[in-house]
C-alpha positions as CSV (number, residue, x, y, z in Angstrom):
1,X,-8.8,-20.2,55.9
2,X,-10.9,-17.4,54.5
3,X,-8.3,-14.9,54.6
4,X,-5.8,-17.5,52.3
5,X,-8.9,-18.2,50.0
6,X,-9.2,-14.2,49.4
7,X,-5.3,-13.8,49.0
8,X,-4.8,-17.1,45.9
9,X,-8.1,-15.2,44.3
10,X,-6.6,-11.9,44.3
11,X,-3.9,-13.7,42.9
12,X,-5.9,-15.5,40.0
13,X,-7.5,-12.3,39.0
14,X,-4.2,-10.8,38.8
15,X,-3.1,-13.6,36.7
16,X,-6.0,-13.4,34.0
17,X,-5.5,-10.0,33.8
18,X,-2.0,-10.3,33.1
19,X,-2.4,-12.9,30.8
20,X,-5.2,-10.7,29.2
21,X,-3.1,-7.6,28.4
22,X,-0.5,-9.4,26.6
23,X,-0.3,-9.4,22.7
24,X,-1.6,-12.2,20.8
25,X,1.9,-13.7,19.2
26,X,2.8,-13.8,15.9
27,X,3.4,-16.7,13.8
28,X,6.3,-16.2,11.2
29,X,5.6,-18.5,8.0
30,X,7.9,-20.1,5.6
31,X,5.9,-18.7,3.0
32,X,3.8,-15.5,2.4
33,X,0.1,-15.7,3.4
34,X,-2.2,-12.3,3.6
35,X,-1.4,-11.1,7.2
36,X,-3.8,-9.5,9.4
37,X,-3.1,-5.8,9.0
38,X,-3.9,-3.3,12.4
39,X,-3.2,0.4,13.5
40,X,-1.6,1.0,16.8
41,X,-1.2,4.6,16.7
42,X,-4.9,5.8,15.5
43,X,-7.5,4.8,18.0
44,X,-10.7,3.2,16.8
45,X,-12.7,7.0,17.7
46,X,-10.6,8.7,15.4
47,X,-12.5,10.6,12.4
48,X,-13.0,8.4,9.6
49,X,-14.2,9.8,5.9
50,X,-15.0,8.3,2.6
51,X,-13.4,8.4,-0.8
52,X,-15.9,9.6,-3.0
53,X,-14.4,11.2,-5.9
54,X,-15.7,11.9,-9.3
55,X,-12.6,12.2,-11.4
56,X,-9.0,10.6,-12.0
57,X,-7.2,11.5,-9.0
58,X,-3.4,12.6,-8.7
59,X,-1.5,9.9,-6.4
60,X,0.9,8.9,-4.1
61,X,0.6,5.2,-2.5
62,X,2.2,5.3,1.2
63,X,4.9,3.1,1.7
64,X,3.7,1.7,5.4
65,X,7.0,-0.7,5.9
66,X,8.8,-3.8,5.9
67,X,7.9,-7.0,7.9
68,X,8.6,-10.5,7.8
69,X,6.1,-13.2,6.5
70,X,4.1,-13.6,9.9
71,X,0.6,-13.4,10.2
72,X,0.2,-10.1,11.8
73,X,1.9,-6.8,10.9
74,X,1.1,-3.4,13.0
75,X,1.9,-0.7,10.4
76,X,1.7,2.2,13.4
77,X,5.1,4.1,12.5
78,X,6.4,3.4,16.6
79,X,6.4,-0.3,16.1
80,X,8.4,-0.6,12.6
81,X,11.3,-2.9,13.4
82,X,14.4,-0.1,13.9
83,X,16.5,-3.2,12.2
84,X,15.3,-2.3,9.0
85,X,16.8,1.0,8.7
86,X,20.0,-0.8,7.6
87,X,18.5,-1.8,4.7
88,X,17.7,1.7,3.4
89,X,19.6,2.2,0.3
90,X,21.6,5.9,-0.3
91,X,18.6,7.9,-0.1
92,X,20.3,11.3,-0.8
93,X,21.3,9.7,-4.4
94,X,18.8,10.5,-7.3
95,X,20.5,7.6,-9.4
96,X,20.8,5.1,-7.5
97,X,18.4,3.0,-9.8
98,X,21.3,2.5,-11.9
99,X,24.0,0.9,-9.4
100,X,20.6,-1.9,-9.0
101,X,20.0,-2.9,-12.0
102,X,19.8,-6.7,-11.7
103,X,18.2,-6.6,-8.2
104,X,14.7,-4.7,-8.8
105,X,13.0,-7.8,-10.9
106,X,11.9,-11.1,-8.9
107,X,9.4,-9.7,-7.3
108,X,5.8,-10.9,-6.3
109,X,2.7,-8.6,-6.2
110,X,-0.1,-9.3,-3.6
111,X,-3.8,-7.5,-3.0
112,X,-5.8,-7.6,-0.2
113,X,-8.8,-5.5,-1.1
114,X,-11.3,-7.1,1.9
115,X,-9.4,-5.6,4.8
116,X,-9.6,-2.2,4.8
117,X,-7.0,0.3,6.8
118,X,-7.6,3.3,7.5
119,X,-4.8,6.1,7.5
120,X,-3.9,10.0,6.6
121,X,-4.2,10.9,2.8
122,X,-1.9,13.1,2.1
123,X,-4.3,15.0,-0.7
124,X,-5.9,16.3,2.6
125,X,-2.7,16.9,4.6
126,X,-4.6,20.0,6.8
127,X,-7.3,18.0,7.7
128,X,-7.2,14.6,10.6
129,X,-9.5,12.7,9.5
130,X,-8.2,8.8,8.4
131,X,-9.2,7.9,4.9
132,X,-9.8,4.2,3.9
133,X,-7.0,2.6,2.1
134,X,-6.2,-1.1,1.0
135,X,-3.0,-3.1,1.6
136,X,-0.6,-4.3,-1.2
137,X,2.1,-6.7,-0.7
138,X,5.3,-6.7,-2.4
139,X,7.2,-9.7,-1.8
140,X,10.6,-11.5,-2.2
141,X,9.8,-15.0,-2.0
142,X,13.0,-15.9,-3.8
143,X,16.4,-16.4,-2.6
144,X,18.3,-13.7,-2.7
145,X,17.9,-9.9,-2.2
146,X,16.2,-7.4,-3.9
147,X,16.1,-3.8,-4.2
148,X,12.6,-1.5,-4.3
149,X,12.8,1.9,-4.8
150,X,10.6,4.7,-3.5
151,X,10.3,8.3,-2.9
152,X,10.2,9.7,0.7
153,X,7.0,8.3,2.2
154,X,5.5,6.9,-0.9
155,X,6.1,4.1,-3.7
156,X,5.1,5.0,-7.2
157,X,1.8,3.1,-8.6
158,X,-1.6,3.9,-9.3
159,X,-4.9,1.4,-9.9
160,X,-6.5,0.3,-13.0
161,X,-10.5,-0.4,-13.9
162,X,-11.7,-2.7,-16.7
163,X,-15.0,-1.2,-18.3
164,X,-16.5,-4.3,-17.7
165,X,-16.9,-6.9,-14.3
166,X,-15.8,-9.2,-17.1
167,X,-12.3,-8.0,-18.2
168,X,-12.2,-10.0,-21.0
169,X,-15.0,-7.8,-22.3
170,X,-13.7,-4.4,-21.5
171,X,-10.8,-2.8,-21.2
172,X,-8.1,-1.3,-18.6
173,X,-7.5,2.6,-17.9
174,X,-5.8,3.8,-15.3
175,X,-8.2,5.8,-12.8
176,X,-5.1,7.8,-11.2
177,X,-2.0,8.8,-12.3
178,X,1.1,10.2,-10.5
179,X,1.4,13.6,-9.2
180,X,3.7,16.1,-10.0
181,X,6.9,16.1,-7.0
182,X,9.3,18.7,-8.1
183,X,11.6,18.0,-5.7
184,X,15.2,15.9,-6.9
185,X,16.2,14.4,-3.3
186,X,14.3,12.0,-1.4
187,X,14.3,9.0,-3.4
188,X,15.6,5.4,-1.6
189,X,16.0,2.1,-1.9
190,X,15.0,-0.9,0.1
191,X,17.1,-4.1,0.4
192,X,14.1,-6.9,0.6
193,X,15.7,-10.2,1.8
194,X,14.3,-13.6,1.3
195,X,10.9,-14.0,2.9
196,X,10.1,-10.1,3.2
197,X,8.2,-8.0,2.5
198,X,7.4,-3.8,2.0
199,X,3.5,-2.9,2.3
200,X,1.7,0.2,0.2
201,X,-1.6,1.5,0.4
202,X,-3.7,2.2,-2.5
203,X,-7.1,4.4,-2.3
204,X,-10.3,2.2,-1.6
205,X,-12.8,4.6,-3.6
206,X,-17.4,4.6,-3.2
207,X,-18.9,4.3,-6.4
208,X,-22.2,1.8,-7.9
209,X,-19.9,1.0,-11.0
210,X,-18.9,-2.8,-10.1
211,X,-15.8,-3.8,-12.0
212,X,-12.6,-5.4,-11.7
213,X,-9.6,-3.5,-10.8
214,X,-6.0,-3.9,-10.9
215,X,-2.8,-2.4,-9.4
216,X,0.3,-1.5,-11.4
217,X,3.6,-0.5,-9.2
218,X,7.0,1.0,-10.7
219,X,10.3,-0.6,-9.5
220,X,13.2,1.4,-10.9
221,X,12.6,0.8,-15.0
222,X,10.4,-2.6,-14.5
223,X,6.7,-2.3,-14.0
224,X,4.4,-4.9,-12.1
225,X,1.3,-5.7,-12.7
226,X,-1.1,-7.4,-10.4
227,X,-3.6,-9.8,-10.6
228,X,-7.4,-8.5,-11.3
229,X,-9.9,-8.3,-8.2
230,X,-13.5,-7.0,-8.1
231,X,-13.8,-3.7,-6.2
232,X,-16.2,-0.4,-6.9
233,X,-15.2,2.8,-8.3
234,X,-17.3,6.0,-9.8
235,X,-17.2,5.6,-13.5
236,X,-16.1,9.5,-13.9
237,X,-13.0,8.4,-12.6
238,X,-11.8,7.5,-16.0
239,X,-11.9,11.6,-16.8
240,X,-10.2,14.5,-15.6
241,X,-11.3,16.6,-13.2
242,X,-11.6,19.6,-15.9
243,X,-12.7,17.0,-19.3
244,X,-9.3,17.5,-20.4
245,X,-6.7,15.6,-22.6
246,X,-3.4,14.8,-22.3
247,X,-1.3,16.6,-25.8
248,X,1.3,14.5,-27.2
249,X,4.1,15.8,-26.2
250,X,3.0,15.0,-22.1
251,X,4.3,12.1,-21.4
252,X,1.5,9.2,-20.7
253,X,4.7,6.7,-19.7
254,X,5.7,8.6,-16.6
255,X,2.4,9.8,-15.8
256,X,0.3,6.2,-16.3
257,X,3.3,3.8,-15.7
258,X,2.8,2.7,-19.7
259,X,-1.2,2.7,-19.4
260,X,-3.3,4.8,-21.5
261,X,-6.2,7.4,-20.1
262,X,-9.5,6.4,-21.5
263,X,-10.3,10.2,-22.2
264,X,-7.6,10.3,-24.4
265,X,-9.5,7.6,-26.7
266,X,-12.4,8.9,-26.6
């Protein structure tokens, strides 16, 4: 009797555990809600730094992946869904904007500034450490496909910050602005179906300058704006690095994504 009480709790133990180890499931939706976002490939020990900054910085969002509305995504590069790689659009084409004309508008904008995701930035590529980042959502919540285009690993957007907590007291600049990629391959498209959606990250900066921000993403010619949230920022941020301006004949379109640098107001 002893010895078959021992064996059926071995066996329970072995059960629990098993039970234990397996992955909470996720729970598609019909439509989108803010998933939980985690990390798979960066354990929690891994070197985490800060974005303290104290002028308009030169960026590049990451483009993380494509997931279905569910409530949990893992944006580790392993577990993106190999499915998806059908939908990639003639990425050794630099025009293939133009063949998608009709398909790049319809889309929703989504910002989840609370959870915070930490992940390489590429401004330090030498260096390991993870740098805190913030999810946006772009979202096809309509019924047919859409198309959204990017540029190797990265989308092209940059963030916004009112002068004042109360934006309908101050007034928007951009606090980044898009670097410089000489290079004319690389750039894709995405085929987003009905309830799907592609995830970017966008810089979560320090600062004592409470404001509201805002997030302004390129799709081929159409630009999206989304809706303003409170977050922090250093107020240098509006200036460059060196105090300069931008002359005319730069072009603040391609640059800002049709915003205007507040140190070219001034």
């Amino acid at each position: 009797m002893k010895k078959r009480f021992s064996i059926s709790f071995l066996v329970l133990i072995f059960l629990c555990a098993a039970c234990a180890t397996q992955e909470r499931p996720i729970k598609a939706f019909d439509q989108f809600q803010l998933p939980v976002v985690i990390n798979s490939q960066y354990a929690d020990s891994a070197k985490k730094g800060v974005n303290e900054v104290a002028y308009l910085q030169i960026v590049f969002p990451p483009y993380v992946g494509k997931f279905t509305f569910s409530d949990t995504i893992d944006i580790a590069e392993e577990r993106q869904d190999t499915a998806f790689y059908h939908d990639f659009i003639d990425r050794r084409s630099t025009f293939i904007e133009n063949q998608h004309l009709s398909e790049v508008n319809g889309f929703e904008i989504a910002v989840d500034y609370e959870t915070e995701v930490f992940y390489p930035d590429w401004r330090y590529y030498e260096d390991s450490t993870l740098y805190p980042f913030y999810p946006i959502y772009i979202i096809n919540s309509t019924q047919t496909d859409k198309v959204f285009f990017g540029k190797e690993g990265h989308g092209f957007g940059i963030q916004e910050a009112s002068t004042d907590i109360n934006s309908s007291r101050g007034n928007w600049y951009p606090i980044e602005q898009r670097g410089v990629d000489f290079c004319g391959i690389g750039r894709w498209g995405m085929t987003v179906k009905p309830k799907e959606f592609l995830v970017f990250l966008m810089a979560k900066y320090e600062g004592d300058f409470e404001t509201k921000l805002r997030v302004r993403m390129q799709n081929g010619e159409s630009i999206f704006v989304s809706t303003p949230f409170e977050g922090k920022i250093n107020k240098a941020q509006f200036y460059q690095k060196d105090g300069s301006t931008w002359a005319e004949s730069q072009d603040l379109n391609f640059f800002f994504y049709g915003s205007t640098p507040k140190y070219n107001l001034d």
